[in-house]
N, C-alpha and C positions, 0 to 999 in steps of 0.2 A: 117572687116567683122562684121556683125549684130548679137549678140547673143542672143538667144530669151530663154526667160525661161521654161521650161520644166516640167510639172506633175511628179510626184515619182511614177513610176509603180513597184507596189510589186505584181503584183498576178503573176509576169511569177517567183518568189523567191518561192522553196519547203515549207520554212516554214510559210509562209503569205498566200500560194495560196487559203486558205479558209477561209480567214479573211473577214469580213462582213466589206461595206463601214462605217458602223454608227460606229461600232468597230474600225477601221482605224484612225477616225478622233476624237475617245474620247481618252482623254490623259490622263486619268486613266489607261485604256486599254492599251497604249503604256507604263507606268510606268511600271503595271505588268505585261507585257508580255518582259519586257527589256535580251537581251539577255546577259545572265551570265556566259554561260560554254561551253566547246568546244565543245561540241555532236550538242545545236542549232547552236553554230557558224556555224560548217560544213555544215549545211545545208543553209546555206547563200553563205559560200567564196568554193571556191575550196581552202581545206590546203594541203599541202606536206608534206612529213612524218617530215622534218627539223621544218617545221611549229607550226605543233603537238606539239613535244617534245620541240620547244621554249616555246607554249604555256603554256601547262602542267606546266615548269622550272616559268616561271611570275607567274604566277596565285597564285605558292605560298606564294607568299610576296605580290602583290597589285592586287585588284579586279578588274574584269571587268564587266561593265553594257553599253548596247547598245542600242539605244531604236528602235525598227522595224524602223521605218519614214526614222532614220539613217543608221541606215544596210542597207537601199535599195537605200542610196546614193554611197555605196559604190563598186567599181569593183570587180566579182564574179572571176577575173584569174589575175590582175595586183597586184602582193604585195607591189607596189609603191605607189598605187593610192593616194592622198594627205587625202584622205575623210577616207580610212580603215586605214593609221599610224595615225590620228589623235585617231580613235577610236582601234584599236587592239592591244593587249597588245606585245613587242617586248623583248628577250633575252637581249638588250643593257638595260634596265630597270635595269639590276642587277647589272649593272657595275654602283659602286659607284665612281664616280672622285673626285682626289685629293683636287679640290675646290667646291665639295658640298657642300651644306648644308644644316640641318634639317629645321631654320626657316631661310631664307638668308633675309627675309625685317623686321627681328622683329618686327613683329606682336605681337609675345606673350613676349619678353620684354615691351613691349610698352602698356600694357594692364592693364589700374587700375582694371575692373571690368571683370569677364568672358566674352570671346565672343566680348568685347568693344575694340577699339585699337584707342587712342587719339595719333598723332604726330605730326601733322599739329596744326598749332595755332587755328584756326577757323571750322576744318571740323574732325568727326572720321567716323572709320568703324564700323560698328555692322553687327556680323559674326551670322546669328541666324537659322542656319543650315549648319552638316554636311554633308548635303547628296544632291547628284544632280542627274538628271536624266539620266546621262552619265558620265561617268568616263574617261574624256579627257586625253593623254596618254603625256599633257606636264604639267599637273598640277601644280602651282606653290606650292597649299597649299596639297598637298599629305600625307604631316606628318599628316594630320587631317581628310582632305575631302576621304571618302570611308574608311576608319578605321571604324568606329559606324557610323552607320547610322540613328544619332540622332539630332533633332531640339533642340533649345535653350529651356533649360526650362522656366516654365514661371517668378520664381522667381529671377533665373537670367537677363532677362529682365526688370525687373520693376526696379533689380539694377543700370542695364545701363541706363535706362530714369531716375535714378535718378543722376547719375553720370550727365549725358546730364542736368538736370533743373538744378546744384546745377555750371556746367561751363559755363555762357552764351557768352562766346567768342565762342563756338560750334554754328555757324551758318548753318553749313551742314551736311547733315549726310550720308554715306553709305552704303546703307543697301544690304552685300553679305553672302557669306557662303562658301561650297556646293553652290547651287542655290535657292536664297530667294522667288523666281516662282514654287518651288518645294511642300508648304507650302499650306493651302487649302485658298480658298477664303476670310474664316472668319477668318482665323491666321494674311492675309493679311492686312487684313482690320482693325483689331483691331492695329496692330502693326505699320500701317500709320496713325490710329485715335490717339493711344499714341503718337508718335512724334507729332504729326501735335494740342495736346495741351498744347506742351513746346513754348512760346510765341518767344524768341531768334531763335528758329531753323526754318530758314527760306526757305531752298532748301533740297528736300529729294530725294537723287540717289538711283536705285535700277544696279546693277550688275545681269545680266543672260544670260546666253548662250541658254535658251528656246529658243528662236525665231529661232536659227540655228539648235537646235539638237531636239526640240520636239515644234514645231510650232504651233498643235492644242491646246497646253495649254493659248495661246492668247486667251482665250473667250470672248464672248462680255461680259460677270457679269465682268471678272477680268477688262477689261478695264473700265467699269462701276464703278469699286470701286476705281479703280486708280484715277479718275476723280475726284471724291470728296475729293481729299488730294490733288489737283495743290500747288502750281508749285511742278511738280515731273517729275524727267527725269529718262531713262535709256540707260543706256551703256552696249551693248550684244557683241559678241564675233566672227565673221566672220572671220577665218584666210582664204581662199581660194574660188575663183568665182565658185565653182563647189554646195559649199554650197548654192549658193543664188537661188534658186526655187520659184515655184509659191506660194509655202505653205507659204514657207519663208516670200517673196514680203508680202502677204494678213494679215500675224501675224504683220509685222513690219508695214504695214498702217494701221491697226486696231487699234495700240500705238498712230501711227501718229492723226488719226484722232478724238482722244482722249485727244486730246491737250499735247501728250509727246510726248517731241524732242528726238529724238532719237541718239545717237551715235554708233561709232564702235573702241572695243581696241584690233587691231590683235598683233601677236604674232610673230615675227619673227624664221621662221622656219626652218632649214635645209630639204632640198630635198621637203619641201612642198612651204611655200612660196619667197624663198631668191632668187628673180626673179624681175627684176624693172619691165617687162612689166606682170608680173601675179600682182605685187600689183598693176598696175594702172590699170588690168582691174577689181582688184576686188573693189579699190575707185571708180571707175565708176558704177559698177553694184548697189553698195551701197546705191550711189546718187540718181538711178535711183527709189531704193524703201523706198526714202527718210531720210534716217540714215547716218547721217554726219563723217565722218573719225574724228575721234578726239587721237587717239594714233597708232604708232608701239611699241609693247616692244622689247626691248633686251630679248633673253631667261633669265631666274633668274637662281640661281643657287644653284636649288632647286636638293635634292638626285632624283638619277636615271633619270636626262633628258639630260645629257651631249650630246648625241645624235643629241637632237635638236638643241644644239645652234650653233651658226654665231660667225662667229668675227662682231666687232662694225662698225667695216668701209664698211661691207657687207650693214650697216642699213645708212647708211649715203652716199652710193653708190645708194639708193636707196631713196632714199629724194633729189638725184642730177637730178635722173632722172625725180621725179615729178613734183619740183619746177621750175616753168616756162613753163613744156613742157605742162603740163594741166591747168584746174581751181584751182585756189586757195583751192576753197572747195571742194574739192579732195585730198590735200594735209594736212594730218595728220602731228603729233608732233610727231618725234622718241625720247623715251623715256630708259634711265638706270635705272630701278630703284635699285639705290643704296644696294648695300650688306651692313648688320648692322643697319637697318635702315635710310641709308641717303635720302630715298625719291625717287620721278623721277625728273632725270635729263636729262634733254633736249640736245641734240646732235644733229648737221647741217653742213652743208658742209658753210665752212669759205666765207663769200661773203664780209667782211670787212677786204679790205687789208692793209690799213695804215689811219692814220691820226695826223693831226695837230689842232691846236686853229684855224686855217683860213679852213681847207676843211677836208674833209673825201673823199677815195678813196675808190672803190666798184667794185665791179664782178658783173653779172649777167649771167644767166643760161648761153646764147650761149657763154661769155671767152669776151664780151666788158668792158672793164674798162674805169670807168669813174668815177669824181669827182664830189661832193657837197661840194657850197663852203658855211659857217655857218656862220653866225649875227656875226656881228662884235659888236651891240649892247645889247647885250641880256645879259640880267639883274641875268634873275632866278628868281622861283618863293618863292614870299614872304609868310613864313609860317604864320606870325602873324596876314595877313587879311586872311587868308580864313580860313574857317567853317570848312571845312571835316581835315584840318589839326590839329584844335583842338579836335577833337571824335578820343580819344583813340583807340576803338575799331579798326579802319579805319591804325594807325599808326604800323610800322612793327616792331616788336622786338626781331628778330633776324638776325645773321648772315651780310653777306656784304650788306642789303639792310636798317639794322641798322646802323652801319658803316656811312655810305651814310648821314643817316639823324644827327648821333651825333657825329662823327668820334669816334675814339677807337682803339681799339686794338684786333685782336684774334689772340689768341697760342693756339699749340696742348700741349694736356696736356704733362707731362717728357719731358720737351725738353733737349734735353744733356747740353747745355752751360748753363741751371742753375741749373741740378744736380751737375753740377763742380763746377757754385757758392756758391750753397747753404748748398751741401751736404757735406760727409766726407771729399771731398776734395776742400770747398770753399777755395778761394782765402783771 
């Protein structure tokens, strides 16, 4: 069946109904008018008294902020709906589980300079805002994002671009927070014109869930300014096809036609999206307004979202289902990102079943197995005539993908059989 995209009508909602169209679609207006406390809630959702007093119980340990566009996505009688548990604060918030944690991707171990987070050899983040225009209810960065609702100062900034000119293996940068679209036009623009005069830093991501939670902040100045900092990409936040509207669509080709590609990194989600035919319709609907699927996460396991999370085989159950049955570009990368800092790591359903020096054996989507059989003369390639193998920058230096190129060795650190050796009780 055809799904067709839909207008947001808020005037049949008590607390919108005399909200002026020019007001609606200024996203100022939708900042300060964000709903924050249960008296406007109520006038959006129908609560239950259990409701209430969940509420009331959250509210006192983590904030909520909704912005009208999004309230009016969500259902005024289902406390299921996918669009109100993303945005409404829930009792299970309080229950801390035994595998929480404050920062689970260390971010803030991993930070030479405030708000910077270098781990990747080549690419960091810069966090240069706490504050987002909606307070998502699976937040990974909750230890921070809705605490102060403050932007990077500027001193601390000029640290990080200085940290940035002084590592020039930093070729990319990511610029998140809170929501770095949250930020006025000239904050914007100044802080892509500073990257964009470190000569090394050659790709700048922007991270934001605007396009999905407050769409009017797309303007044509922001897109205008974005423009004059290329290549600049961004990656926004669609977990569920009920967020993708016409507001939506017009914010996300307004990027598009600004020359930024756009991506989408959903989130895997109990009772919202842990569905293979709700994520393939929502990589369809994606496609359709031009923003490429580029991750699933694993939930993090960040305090108070236990709730949310899947088992891993839920996300690889559902990478079974896309791979082959649709487009290619459709099908995103489900992604772990590592507890501790270890990164994302890429998780798939096993399609390489065996192999030998003469073939490799393979699965494919429909359960056909077949074989490829391999060069019997194949040499390898020779590092000493090519160019890109001698530019350092280009060569890997860590882990199994160093290995590879210089063989070695890696141990976890205390390994028992050489504190036997080496320790009190060497041999």
């Amino acid at each position: 069946m055809k799904r067709s995209y839909s207008n947001v009508n808020y005037k049949n909602i008590p607390l919108f109904k005399d909200v002026s169209e020019e007001d609606w679609n200024n996203w100022k207006w939708q900042m300060r008018n964000a709903i924050r406390d249960i008296p406007n809630l109520e006038k959006v959702l129908d609560l239950t008294d259990d409701e209430h007093e969940h509420l009331a119980r959250t509210l006192g340990k983590f904030k909520m902020a909704i912005t009208p566009y999004y309230a009016a996505l969500m259902s005024k009688e289902d406390e299921n709906c996918p669009v109100r548990m993303l945005a409404v604060p829930a009792l299970k918030e309080l229950h801390i589980d035994s595998s929480d944690l404050s920062d689970p991707l260390h971010e803030d171990v991993d930070s030479p300079v405030p708000g910077l987070t270098h781990r990747y050899p080549d690419r960091a983040l810069l966090l240069v805002t706490n504050e987002c225009s909606m307070y998502c209810r699976h937040c990974t960065r909750r230890r921070i994002v809705g605490e102060t609702d403050d932007d990077m100062e500027t001193r601390n900034l000029e640290k990080a671009f200085e940290y940035i000119r002084n590592n020039p293996e930093i070729r990319d940068i990511i610029i998140s927070g809170g929501d770095p679209l949250i930020l006025s036009d000239n904050r914007i623009d100044y802080i892509l014109g500073e990257l964009r005069k470190i000569d090394h830093v050659e790709i700048i991501r922007i991270g934001s869930r605007m396009p999905v939670v407050l769409p009017q902040r797309i303007t044509d100045n922001l897109c205008e300014i974005i423009k004059k900092h290329h290549p600049v990409y961004v990656n926004t936040h669609f977990n569920h096809p009920k967020e993708i509207t016409a507001e939506a669509q017009v914010a996300c080709e307004k990027l598009a036609n600004s020359g930024v590609q756009m991506g989408n990194q959903a989130v895997l989600l109990k009772g919202i999206n842990d569905c293979s035919n709700t994520m393939k319709s929502l990589m369809h609907n994606l496609l359709k307004i031009r923003v490429k699927p580029y991750y699933i996460y694993q939930c993090d396991l960040s305090e108070g979202i236990s709730h949310f999370r899947t088992t891993i085989s839920k996300g690889i159950e559902i990478i079974e289902n896309l791979r082959g049955h649709t487009s290619g570009l459709a099908v995103p990368t489900f992604v772990v990102d590592a507890p501790g800092g270890g990164g994302k790591i890429p998780v798939m359903p096993d399609y390489l079943i065996s192999q030998t020096e003469k073939r490799v054996v393979l699965r494919n989507y429909e359960g056909m197995i077949t074989s490829y059989t391999q060069p019997s003369d194949y040499q390898g390639h020779v590092k000493d005539n090519c160019e890109y193998c001698s530019d350092e920058s280009l060569v890997a230096k860590d882990g199994v993908a160093k290995l590879l190129n210089e063989g070695g060795t890696i141990k976890p650190q205390s390994l028992r059989r050489e504190i036997r050796t080496n320790g009190n009780g060497k041999h």
